[in-house]
OpenMM code with the backbone's topology and positions (N, CA, C; nanometers):
from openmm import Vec3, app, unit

residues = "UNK UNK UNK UNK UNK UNK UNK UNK UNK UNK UNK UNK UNK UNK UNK UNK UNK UNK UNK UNK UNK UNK UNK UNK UNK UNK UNK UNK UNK UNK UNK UNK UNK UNK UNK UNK UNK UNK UNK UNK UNK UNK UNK UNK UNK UNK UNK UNK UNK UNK UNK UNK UNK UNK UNK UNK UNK UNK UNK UNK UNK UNK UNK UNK UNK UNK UNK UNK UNK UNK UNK UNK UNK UNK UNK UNK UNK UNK UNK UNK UNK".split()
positions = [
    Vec3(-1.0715, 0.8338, 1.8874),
    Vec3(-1.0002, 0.7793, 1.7723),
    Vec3(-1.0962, 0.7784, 1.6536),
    Vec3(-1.0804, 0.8084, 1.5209),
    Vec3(-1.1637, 0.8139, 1.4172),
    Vec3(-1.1236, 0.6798, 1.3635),
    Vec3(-1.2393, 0.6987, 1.2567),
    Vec3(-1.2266, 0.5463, 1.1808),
    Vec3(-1.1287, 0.5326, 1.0997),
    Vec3(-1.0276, 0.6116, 1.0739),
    Vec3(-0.9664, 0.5913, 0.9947),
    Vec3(-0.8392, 0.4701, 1.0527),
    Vec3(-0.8118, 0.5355, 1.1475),
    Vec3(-0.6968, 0.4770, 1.2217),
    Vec3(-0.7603, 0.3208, 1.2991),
    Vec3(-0.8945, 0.2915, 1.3206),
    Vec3(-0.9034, 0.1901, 1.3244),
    Vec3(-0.9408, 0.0908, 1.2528),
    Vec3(-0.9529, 0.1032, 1.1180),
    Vec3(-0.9613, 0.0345, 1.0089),
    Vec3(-0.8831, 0.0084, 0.9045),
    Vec3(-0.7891, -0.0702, 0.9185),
    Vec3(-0.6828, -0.0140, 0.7913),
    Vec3(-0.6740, -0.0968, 0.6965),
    Vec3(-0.7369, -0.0816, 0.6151),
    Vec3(-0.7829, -0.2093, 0.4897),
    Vec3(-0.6893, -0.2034, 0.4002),
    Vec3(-0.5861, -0.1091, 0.3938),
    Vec3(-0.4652, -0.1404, 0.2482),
    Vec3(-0.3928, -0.1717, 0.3110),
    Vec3(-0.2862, -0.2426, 0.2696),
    Vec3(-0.1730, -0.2529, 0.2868),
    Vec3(-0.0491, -0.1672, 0.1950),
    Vec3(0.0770, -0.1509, 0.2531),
    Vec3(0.1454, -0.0487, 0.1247),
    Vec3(0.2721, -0.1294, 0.1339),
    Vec3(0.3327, -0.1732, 0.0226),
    Vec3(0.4587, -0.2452, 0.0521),
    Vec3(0.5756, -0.1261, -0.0301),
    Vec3(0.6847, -0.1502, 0.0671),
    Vec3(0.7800, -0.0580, 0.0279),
    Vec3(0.9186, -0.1227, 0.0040),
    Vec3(1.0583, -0.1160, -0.0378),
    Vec3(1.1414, -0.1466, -0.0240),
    Vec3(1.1980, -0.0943, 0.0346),
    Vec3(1.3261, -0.1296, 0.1633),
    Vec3(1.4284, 0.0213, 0.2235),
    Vec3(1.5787, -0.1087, 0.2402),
    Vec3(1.6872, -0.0068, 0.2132),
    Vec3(1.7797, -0.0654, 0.2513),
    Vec3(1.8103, -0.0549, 0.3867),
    Vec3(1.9040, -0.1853, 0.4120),
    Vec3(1.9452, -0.1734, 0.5590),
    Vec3(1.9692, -0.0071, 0.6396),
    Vec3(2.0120, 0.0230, 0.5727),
    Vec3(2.0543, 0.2156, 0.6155),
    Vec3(1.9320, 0.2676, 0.6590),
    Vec3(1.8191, 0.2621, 0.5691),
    Vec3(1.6928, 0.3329, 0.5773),
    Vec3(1.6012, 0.2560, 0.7056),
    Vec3(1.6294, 0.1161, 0.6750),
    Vec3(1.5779, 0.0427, 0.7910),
    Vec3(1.6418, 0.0873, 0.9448),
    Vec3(1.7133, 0.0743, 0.9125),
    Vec3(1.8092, 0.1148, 1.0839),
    Vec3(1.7834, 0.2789, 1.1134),
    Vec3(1.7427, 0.3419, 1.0486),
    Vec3(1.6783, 0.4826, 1.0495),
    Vec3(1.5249, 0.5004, 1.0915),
    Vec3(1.4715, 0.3945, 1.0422),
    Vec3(1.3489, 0.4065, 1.0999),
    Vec3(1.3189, 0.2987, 1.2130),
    Vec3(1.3930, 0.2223, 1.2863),
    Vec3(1.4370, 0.1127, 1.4036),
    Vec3(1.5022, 0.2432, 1.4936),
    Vec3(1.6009, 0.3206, 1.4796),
    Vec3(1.6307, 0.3883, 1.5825),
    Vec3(1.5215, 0.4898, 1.6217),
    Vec3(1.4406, 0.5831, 1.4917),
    Vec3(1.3376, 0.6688, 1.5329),
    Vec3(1.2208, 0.5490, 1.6316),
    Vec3(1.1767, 0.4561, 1.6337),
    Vec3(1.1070, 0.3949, 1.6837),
    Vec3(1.1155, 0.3589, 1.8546),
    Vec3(1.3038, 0.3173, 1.8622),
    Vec3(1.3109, 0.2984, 1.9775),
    Vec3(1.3345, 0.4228, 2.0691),
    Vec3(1.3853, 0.5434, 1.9832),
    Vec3(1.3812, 0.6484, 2.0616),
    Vec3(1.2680, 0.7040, 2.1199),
    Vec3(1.1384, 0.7302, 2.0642),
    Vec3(1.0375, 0.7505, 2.0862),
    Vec3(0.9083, 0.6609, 2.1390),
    Vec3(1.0000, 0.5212, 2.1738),
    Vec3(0.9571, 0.3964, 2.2263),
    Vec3(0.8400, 0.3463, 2.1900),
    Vec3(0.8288, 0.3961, 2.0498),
    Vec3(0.6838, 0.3154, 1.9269),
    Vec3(0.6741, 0.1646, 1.9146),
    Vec3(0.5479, 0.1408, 1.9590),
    Vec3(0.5462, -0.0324, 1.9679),
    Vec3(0.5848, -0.1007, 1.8340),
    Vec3(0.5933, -0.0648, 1.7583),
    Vec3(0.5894, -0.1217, 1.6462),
    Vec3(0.6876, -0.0365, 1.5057),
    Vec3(0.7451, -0.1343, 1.4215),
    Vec3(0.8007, -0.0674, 1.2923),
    Vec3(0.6570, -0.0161, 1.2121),
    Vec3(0.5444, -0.0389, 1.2330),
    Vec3(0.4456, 0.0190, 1.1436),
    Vec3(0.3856, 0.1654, 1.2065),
    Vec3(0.4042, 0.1173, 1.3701),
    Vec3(0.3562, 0.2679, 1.4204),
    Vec3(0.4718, 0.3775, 1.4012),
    Vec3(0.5820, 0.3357, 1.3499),
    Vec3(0.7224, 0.4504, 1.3856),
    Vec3(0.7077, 0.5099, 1.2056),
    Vec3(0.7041, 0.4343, 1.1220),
    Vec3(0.6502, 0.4643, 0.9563),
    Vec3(0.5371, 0.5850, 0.9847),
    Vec3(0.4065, 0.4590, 1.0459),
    Vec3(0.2858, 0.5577, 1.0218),
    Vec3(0.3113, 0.7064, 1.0900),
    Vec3(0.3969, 0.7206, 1.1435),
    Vec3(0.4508, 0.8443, 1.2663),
    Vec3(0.5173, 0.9414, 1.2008),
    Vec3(0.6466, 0.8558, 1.1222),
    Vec3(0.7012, 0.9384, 1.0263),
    Vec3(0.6199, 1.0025, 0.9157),
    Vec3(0.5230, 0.9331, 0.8077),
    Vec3(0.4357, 0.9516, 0.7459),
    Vec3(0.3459, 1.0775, 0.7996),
    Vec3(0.2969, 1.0934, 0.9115),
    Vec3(0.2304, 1.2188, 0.9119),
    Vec3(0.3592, 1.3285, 0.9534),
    Vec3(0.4284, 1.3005, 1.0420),
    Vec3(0.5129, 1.4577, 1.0928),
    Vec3(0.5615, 1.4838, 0.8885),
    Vec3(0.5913, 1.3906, 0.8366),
    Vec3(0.6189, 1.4764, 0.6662),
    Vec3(0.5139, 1.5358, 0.5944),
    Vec3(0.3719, 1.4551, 0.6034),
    Vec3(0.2514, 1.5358, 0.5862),
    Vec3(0.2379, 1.6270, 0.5963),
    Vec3(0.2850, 1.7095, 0.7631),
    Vec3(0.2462, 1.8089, 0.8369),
    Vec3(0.3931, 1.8995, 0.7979),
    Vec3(0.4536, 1.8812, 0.7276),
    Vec3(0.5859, 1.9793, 0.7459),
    Vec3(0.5319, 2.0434, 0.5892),
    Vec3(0.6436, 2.1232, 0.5407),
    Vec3(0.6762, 2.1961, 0.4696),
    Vec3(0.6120, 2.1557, 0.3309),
    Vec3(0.5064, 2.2502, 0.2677),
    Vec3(0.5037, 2.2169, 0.1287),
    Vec3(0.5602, 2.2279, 0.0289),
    Vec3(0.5269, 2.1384, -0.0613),
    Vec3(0.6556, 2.0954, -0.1821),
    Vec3(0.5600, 2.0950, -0.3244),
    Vec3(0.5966, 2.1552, -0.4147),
    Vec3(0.5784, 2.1668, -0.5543),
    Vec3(0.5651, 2.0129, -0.6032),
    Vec3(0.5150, 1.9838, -0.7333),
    Vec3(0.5224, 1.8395, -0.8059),
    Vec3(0.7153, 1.8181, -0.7902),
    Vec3(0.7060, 1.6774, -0.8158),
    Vec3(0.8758, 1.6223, -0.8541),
    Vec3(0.8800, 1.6852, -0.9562),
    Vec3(1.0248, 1.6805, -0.9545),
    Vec3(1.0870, 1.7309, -1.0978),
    Vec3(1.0875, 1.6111, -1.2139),
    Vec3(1.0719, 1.6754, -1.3470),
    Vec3(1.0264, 1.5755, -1.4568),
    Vec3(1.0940, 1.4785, -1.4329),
    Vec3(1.1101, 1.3203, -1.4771),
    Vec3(1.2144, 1.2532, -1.5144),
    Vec3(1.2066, 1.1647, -1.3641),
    Vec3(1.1887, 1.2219, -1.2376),
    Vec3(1.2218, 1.1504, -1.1323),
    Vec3(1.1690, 1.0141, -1.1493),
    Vec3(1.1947, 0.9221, -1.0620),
    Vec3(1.1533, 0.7710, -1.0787),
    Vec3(1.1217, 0.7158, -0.9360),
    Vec3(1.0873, 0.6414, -0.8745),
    Vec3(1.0663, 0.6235, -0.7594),
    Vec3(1.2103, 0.5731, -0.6887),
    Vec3(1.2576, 0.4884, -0.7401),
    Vec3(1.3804, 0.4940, -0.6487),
    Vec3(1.4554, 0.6274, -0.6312),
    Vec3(1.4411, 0.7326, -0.7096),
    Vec3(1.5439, 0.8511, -0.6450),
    Vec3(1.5143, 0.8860, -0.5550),
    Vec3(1.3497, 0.8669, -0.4873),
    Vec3(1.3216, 0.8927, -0.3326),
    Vec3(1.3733, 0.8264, -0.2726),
    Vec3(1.4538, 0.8234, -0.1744),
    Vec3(1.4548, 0.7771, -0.0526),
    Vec3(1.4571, 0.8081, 0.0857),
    Vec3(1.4320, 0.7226, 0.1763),
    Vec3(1.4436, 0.7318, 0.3260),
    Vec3(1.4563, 0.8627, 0.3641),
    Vec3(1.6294, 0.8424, 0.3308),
    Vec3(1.7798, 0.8950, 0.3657),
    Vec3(1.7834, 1.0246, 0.2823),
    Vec3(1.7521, 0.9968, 0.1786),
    Vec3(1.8199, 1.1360, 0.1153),
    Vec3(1.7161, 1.0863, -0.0748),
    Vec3(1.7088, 1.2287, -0.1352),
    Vec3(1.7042, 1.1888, -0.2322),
    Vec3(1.8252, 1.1894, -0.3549),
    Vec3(1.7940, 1.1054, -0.4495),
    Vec3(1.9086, 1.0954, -0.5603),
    Vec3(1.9493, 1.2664, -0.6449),
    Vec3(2.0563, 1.2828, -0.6340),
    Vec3(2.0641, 1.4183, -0.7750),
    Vec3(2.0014, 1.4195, -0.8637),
    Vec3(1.9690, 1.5493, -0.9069),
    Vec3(1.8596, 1.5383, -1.0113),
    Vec3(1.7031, 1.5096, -1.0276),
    Vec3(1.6416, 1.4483, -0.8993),
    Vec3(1.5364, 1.4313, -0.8255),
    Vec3(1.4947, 1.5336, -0.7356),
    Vec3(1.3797, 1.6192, -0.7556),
    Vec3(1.3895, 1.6644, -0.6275),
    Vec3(1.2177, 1.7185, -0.6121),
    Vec3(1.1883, 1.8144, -0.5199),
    Vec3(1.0416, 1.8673, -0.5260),
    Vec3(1.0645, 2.0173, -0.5425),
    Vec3(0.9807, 2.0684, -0.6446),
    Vec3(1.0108, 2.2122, -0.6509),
    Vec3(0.9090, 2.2605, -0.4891),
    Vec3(1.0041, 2.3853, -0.4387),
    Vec3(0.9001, 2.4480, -0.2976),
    Vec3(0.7839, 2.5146, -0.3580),
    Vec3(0.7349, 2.5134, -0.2956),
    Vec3(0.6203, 2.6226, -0.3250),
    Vec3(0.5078, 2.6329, -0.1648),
    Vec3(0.4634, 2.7841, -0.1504),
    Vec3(0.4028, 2.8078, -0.0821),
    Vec3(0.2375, 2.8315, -0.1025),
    Vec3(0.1827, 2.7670, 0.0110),
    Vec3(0.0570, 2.7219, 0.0358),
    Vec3(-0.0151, 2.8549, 0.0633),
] * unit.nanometer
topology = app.Topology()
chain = topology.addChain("A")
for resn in residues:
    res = topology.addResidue(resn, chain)
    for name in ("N", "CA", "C"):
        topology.addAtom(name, app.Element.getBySymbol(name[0]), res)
């Protein structure tokens, strides 16, 4: 295990609605993750590790990200690595 994962000195606070919550409660129990922070931190890298994405498009705001889906008009241009 590296130090990273055993030291975790920030904290990150997020907002999710019930929808987004119950999305990341079912990925957790499916994959039987002890914890809502280990099923996040889980999700957090498999998106790391997927597909690269260009800057947001101008204008976006943080709520047009979400969970679930993002808002119209929000989005990431693709681009290859």
């Amino acid at each position: 295990m590296n130090k990273d994962n055993r030291e975790r000195e920030e904290r990150l606070q997020i907002m999710l609605s019930a929808h987004e919550l119950r999305a990341i409660d079912d990925f957790r129990f499916k994959y039987r993750l002890p914890s809502r922070a280990a099923a996040v931190r889980e999700l957090m890298k498999r998106g790391l590790e997927a597909i690269s994405t260009g800057p947001a498009s101008d204008g976006s705001r943080s709520k047009d990200f979400g969970v679930l889906h993002t808002r119209e008009g929000s989005s990431f241009d693709t681009a290859e690595e």
